[in-house]
SERO-4910 file (N, C-alpha, C, O; in steps of 0.05 Angstrom, whole numbers):
BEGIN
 pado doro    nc1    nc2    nc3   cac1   cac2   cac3    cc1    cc2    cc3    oc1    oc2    oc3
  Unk    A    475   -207   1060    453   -202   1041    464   -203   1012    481   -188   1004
  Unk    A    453   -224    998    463   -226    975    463   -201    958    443   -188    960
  Unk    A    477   -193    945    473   -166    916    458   -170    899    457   -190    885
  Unk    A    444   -150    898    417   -147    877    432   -149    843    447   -132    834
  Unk    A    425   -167    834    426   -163    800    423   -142    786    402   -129    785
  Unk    A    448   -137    770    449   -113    758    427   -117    729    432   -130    709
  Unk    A    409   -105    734    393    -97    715    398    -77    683    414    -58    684
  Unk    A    389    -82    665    401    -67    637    383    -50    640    361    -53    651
  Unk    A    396    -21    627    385      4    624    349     -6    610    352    -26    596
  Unk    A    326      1    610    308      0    581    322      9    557    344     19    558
  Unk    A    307      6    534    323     11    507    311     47    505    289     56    510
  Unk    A    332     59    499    322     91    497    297     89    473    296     74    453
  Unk    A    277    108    483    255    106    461    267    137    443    273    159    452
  Unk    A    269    126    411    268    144    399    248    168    394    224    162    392
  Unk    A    253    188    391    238    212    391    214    207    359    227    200    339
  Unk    A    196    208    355    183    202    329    193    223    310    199    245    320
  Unk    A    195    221    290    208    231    263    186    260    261    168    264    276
  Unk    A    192    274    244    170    290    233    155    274    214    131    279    210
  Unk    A    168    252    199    136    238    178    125    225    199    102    220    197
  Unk    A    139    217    224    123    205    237     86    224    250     62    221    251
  Unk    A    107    243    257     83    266    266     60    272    249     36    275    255
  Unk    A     76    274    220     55    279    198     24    259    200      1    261    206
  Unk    A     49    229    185     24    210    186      7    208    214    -14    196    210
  Unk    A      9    213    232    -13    218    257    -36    232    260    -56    227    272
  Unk    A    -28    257    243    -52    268    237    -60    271    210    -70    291    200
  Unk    A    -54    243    193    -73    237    165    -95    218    177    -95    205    198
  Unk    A   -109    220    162   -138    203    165   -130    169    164   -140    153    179
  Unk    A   -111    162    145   -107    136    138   -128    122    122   -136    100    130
  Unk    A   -139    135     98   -159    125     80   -144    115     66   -155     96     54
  Unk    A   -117    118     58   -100    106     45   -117    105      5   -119     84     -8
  Unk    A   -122    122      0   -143    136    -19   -125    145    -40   -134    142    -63
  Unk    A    -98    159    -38    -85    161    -60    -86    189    -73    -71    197    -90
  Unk    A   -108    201    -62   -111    231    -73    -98    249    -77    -99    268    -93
  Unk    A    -79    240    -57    -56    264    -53    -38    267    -72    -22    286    -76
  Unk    A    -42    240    -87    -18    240   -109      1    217   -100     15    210   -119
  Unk    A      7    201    -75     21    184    -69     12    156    -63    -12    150    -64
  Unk    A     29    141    -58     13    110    -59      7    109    -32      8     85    -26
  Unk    A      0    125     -8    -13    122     15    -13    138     40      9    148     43
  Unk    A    -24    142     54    -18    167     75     11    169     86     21    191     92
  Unk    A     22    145     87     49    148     98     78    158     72     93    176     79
  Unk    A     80    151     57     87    167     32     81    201     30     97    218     23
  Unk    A     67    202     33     55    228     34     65    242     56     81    261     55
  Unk    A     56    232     73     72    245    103    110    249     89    124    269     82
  Unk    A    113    230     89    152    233     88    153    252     58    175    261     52
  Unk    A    130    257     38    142    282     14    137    301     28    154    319     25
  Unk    A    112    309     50    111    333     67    138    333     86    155    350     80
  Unk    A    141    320    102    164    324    113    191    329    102    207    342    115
  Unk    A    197    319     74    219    319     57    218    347     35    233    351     15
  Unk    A    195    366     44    196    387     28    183    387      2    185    407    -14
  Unk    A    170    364     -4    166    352    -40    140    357    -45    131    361    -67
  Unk    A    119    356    -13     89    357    -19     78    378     -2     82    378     23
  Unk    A     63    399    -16     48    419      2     22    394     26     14    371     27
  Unk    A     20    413     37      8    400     67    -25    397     61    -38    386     79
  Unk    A    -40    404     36    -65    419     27    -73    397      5    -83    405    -16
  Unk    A    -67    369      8    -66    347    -18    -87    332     -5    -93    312    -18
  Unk    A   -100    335     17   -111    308     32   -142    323     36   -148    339     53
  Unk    A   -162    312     12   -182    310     17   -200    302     35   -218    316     42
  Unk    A   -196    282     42   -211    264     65   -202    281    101   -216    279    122
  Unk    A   -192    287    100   -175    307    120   -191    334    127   -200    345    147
  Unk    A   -190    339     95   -207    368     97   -193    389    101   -169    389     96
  Unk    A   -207    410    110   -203    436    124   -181    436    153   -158    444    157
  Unk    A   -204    422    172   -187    405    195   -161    404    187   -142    420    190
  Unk    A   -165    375    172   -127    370    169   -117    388    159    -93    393    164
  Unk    A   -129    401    144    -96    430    142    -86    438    164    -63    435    171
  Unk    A   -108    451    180   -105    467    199    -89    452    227    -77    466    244
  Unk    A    -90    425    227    -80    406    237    -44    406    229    -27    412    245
  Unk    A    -39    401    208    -20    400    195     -3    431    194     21    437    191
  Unk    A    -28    448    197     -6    473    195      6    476    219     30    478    224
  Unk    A    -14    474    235      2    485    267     21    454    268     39    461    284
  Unk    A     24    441    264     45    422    271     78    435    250    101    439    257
  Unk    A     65    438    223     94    449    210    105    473    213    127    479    205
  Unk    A     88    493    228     80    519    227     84    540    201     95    561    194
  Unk    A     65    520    191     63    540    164     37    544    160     21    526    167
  Unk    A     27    570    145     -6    582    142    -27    560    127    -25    546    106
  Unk    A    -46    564    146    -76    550    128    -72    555    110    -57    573    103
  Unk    A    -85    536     93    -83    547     53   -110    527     54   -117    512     72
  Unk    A   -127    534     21   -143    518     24   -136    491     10   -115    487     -2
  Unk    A   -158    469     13   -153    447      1   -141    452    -30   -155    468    -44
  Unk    A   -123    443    -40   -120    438    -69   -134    425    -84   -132    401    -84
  Unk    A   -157    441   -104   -176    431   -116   -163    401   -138   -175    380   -140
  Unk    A   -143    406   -148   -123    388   -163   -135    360   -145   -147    344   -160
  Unk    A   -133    354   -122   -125    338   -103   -156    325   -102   -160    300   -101
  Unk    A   -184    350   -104   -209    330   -105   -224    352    -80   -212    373    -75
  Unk    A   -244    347    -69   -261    359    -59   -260    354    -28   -244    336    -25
  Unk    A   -269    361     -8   -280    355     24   -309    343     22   -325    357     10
  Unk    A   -315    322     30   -343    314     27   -344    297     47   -325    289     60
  Unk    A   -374    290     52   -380    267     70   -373    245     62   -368    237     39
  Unk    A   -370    232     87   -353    207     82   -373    180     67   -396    172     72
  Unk    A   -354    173     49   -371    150     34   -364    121     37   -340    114     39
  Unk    A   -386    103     39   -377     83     37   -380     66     19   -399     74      5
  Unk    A   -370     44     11   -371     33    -25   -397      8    -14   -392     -9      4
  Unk    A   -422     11    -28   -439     -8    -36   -441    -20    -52   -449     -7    -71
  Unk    A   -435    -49    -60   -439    -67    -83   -463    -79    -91   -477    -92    -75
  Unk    A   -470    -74   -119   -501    -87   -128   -484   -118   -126   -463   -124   -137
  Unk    A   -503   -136   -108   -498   -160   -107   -514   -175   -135   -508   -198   -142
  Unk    A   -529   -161   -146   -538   -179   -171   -520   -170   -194   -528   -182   -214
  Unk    A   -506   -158   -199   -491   -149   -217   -472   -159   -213   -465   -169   -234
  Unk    A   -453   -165   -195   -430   -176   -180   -424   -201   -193   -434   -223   -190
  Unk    A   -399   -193   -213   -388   -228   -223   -368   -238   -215   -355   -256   -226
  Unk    A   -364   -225   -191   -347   -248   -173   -317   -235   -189   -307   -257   -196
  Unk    A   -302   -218   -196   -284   -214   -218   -252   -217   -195   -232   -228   -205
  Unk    A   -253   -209   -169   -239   -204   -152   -223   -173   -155   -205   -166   -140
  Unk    A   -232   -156   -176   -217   -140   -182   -209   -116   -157   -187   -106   -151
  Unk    A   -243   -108   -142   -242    -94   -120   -235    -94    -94   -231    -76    -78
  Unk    A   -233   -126    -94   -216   -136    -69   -189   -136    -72   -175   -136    -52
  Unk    A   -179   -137    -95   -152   -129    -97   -145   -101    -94   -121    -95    -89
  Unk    A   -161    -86    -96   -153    -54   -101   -164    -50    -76   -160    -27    -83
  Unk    A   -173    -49    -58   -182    -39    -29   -152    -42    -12   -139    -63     -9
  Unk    A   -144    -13     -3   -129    -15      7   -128    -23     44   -110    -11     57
  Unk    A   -144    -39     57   -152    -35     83   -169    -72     83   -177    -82    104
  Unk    A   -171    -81     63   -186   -110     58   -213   -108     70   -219   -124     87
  Unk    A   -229    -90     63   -259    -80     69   -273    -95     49   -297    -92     48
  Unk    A   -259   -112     31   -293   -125     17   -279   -156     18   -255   -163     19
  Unk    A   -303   -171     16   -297   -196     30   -305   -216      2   -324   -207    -10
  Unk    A   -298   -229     -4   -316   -250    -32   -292   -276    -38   -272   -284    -25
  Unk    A   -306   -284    -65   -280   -300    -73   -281   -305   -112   -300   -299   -127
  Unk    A   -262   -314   -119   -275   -316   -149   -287   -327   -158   -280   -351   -161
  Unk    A   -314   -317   -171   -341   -330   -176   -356   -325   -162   -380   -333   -162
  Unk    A   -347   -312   -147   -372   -315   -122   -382   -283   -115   -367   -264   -119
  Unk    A   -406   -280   -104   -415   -249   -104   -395   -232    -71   -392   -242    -49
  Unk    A   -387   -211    -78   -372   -195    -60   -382   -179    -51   -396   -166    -67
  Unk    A   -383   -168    -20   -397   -151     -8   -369   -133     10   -346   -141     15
  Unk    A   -382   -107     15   -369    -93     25   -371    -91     60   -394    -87     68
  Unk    A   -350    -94     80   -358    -88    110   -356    -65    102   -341    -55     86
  Unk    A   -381    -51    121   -378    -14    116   -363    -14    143   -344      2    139
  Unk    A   -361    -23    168   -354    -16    186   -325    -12    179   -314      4    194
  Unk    A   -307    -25    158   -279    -30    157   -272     -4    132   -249      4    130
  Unk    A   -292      7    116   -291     15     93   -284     39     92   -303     54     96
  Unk    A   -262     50     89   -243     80     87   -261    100     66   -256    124     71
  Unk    A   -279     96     46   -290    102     34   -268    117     15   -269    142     14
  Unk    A   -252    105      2   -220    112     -9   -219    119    -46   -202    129    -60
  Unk    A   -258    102    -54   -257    102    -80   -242     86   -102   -249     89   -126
  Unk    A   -218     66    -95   -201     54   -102   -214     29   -124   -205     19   -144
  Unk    A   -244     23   -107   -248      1   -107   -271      7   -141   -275    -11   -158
  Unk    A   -278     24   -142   -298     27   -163   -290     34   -193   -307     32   -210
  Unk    A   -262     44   -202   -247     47   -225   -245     14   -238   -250     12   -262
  Unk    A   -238    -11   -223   -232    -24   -234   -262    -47   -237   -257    -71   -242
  Unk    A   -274    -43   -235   -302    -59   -232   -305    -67   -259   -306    -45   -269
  Unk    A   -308    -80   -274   -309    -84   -303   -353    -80   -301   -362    -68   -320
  Unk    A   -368    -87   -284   -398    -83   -292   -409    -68   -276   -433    -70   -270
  Unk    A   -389    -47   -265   -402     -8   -256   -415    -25   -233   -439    -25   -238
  Unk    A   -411    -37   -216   -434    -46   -193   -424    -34   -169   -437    -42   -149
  Unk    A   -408    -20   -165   -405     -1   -139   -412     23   -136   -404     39   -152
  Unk    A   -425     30   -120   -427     57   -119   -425     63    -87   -428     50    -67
  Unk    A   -418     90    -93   -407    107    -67   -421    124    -53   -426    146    -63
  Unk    A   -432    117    -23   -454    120    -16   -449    139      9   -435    128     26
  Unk    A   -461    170     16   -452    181     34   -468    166     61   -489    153     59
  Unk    A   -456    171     79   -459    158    115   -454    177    131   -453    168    154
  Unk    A   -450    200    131   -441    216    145   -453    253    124   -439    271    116
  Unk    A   -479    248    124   -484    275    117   -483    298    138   -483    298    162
  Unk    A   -481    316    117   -473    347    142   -446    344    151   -434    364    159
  Unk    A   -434    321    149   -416    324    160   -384    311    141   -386    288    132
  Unk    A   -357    326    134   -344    317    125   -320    322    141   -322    328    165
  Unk    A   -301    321    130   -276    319    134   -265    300    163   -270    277    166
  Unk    A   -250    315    181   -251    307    215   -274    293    223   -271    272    235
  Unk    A   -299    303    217   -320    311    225   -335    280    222   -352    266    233
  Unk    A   -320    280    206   -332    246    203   -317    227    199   -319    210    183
  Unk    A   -298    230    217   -284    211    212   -265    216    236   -258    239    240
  Unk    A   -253    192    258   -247    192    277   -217    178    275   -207    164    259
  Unk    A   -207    194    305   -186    182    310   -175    150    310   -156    140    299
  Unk    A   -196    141    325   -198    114    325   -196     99    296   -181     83    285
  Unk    A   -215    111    291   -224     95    263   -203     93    249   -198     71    240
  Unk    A   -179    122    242   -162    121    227   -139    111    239   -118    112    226
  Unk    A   -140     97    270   -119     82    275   -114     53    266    -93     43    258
  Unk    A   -142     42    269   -150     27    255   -145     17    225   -133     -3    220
  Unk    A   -156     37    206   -143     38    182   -116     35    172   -110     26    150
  Unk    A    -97     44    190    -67     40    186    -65     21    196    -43     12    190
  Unk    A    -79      4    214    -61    -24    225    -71    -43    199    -55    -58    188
  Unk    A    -96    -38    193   -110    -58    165    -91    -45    138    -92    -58    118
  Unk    A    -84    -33    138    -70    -22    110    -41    -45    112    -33    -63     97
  Unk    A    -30    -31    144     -2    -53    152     -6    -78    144      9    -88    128
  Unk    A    -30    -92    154    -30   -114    163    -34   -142    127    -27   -165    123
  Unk    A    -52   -114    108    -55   -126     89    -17   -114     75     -8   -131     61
  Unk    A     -7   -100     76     21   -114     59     27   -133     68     24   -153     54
  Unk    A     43   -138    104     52   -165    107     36   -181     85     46   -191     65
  Unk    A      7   -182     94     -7   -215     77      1   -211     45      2   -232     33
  Unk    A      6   -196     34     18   -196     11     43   -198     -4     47   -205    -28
  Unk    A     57   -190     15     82   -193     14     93   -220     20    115   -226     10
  Unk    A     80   -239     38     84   -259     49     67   -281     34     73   -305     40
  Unk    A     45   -278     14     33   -289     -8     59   -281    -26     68   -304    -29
  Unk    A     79   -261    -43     87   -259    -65    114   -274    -49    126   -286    -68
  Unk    A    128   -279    -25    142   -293    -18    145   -317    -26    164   -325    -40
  Unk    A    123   -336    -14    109   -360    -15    114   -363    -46    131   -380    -51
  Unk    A    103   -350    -68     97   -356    -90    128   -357   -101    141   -374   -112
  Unk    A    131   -339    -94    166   -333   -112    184   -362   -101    201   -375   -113
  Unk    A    174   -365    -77    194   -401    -63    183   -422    -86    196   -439    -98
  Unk    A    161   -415    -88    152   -437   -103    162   -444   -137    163   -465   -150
  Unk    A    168   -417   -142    174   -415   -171    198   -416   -165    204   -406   -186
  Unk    A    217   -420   -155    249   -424   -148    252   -449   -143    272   -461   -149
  Unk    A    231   -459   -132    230   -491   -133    230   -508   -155    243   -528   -163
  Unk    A    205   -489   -166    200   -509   -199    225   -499   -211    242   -516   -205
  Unk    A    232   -488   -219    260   -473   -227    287   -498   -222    302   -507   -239
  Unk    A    286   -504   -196    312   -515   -192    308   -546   -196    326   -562   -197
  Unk    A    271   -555   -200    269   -582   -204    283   -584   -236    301   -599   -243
  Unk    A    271   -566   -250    278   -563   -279    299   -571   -289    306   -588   -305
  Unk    A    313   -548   -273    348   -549   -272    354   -582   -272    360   -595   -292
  Unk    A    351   -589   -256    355   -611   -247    350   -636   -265    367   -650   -276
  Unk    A    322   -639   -266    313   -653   -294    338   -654   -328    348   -672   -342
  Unk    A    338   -626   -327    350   -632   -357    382   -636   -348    398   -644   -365
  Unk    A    390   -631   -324    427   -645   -324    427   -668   -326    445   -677   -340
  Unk    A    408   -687   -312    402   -717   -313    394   -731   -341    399   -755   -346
  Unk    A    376   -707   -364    377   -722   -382    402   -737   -411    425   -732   -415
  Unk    A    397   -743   -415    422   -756   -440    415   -739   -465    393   -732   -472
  Unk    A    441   -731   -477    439   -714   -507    447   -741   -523    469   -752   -523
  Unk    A    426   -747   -536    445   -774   -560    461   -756   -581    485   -763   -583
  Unk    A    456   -735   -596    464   -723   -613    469   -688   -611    454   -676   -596
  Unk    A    488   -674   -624    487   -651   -628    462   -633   -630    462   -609   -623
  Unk    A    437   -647   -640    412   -625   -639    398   -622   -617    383   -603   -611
  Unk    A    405   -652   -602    393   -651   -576    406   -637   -546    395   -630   -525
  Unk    A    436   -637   -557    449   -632   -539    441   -592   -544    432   -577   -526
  Unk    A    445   -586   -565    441   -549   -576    417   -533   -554    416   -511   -542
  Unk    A    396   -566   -561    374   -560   -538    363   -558   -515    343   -548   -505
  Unk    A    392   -575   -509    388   -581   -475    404   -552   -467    402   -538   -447
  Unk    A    421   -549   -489    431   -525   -471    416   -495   -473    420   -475   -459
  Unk    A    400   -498   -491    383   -477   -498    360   -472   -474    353   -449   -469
  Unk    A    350   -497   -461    330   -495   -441    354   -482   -419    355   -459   -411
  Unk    A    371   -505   -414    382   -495   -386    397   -457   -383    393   -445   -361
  Unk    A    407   -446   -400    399   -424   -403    381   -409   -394    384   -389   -380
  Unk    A    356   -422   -406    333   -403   -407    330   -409   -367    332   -392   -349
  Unk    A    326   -434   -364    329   -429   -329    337   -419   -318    325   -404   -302
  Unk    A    378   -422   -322    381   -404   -316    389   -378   -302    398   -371   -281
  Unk    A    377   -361   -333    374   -334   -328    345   -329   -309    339   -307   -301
  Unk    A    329   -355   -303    304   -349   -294    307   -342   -263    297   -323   -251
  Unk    A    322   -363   -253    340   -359   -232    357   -336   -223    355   -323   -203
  Unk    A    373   -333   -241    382   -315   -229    367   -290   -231    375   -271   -216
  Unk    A    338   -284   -253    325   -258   -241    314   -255   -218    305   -234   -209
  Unk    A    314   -287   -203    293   -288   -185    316   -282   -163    309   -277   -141
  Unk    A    336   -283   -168    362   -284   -144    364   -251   -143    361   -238   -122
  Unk    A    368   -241   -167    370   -208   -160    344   -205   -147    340   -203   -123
  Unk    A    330   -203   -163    298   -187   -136    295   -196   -111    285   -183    -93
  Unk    A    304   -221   -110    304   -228    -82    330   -211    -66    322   -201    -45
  Unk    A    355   -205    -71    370   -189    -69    351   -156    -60    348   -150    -36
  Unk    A    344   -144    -78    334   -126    -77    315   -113    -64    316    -88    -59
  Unk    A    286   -137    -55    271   -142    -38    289   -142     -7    287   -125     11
  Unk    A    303   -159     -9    317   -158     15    332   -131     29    331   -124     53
  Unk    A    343   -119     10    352    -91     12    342    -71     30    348    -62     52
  Unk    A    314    -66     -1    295    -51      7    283    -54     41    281    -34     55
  Unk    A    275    -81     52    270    -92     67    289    -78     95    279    -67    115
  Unk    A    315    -81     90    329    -66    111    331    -40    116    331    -30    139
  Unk    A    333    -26     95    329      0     86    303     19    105    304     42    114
  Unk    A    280     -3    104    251      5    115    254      1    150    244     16    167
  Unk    A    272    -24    156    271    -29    181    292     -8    194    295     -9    218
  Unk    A    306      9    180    327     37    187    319     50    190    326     68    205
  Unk    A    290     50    174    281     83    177    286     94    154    284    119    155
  Unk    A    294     81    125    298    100    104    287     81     86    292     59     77
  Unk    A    264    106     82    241     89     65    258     86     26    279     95     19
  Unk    A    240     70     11    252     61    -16    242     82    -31    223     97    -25
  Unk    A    258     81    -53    247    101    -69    223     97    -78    205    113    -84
  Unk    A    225     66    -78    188     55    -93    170     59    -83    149     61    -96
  Unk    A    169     64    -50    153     70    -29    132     95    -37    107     97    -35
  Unk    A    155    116    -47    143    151    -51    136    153    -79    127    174    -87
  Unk    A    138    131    -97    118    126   -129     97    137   -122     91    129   -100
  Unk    A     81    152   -130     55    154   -131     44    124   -142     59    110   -157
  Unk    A     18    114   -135      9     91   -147    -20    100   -160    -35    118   -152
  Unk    A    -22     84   -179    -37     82   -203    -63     97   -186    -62     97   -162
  Unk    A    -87    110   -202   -104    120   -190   -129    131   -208   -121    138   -231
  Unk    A   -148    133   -205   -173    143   -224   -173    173   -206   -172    190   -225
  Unk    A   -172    183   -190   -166    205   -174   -150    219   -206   -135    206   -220
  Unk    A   -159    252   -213   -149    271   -219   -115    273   -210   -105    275   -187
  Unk    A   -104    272   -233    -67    286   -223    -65    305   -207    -77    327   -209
  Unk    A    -44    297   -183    -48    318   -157    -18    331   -160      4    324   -169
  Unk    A    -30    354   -150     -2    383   -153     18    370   -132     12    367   -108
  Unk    A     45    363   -144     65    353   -116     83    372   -129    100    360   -141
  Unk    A     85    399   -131    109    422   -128    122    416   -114    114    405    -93
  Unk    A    149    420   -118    162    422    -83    155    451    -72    150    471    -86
  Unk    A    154    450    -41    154    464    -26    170    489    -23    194    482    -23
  Unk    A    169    510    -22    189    532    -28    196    532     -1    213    547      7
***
């Protein structure tokens, strides 16, 4: 009887982190309230000691109480700093007001409004975190924030599901962005190196022309090589994330119409 093939162990599954635990029980509105650029940020300053557990509006009451028994530290109430518990909202756009600007579809963190430029933009409510993100930058006030869930806020309106959801659309729109500023940056490294290229081929008849040729190629370049460090750096960062050790840029708070949120450290 022939011998059975020695088979490889499975890969050991690692144990999930404590930010991992954290972000599990955030909502994933990716809303910014808390003071950080997104529920998962937030999770790793709670876990890292930097953010009280009491920053997450959309969460509520619930999520404290969620969050406490996981850190085992006491209910507290929401941090008014941080914004209110309310029913959940979803962003409605006046389609006659709508000039097509693209500004809100850039700022939705979850790609809940759909349009193009010039053209009138509408919101999916089914996809819509109700995060607020989208109505600060509107240049003609045509959003407004519409409750869907009266009587009811925090948990209460808002589901597990739903917020699993939300984090795969949050994920799924960096890749596409990151992989748009990729694309673009190849492209400008391209024109870059046609450039390059262009002025070694050309002829200097004289000293003023020659002053100038070297004046452009210079200016290339240094254009190049800024594009060589960030790509450097990008790359870095990039490995850094796939370790498990998030960037410093990651835990920035990002820009926000949301009130400045209390991030004490933790005693």
């Amino acid at each position: 009887m022939p011998a059975l093939p020695i088979q490889a162990p499975p890969p050991a599954i690692q144990p999930a982190s404590l930010a991992d635990r954290i972000d599990a029980l955030l909502p994933q509105t990716q809303c910014t309230k808390c003071g950080y650029a997104g529920c998962r940020p937030y999770a790793e300053a709670i876990a890292a000691g930097e953010a009280q557990h009491n920053q997450c509006p959309p969460g509520g009451a619930e999520g404290i109480r969620r969050l406490s028994a996981l850190l085992g530290r006491p209910v507290i109430a929401l941090n008014p700093a941080n914004g209110v518990e309310r029913a959940r909202p979803v962003a409605v756009i006046d389609e006659d007001l709508c000039i097509g600007c693209t500004l809100c579809i850039q700022a939705c963190p979850v790609d809940a409004i759909v349009g193009a430029a010039k053209q009138m933009h509408t919101v999916v409510p089914q996809l819509c975190t109700g995060c607020d993100l989208c109505v600060a930058p509107c240049p003609v006030d045509c959003i407004a924030m519409v409750d869907v869930t009266p009587g009811r806020t925090g948990w209460a309106a808002w589901s597990a599901e739903q917020a699993g959801s939300a984090r795969e659309r949050y994920r799924q729109r960096g890749l596409r962005l990151q992989r748009e500023k990729d694309e673009n940056d190849a492209r400008l490294a391209q024109k870059a190196a046609a450039k390059m290229k262009q002025l070694e081929q050309e002829a200097a008849t004289d000293p003023v022309q020659q002053r100038e040729q070297e004046r452009k190629k210079a200016i290339v370049a240094a254009a190049m090589e800024r594009a060589r460090l960030k790509k450097l750096e990008q790359d870095q960062q990039t490995s850094q994330a796939q370790a498990g050790q998030p960037a410093a840029a990651a835990q920035a708070p990002a820009p926000s119409s949301q009130p400045a949120a209390s991030k004490g450290r933790v005693p």
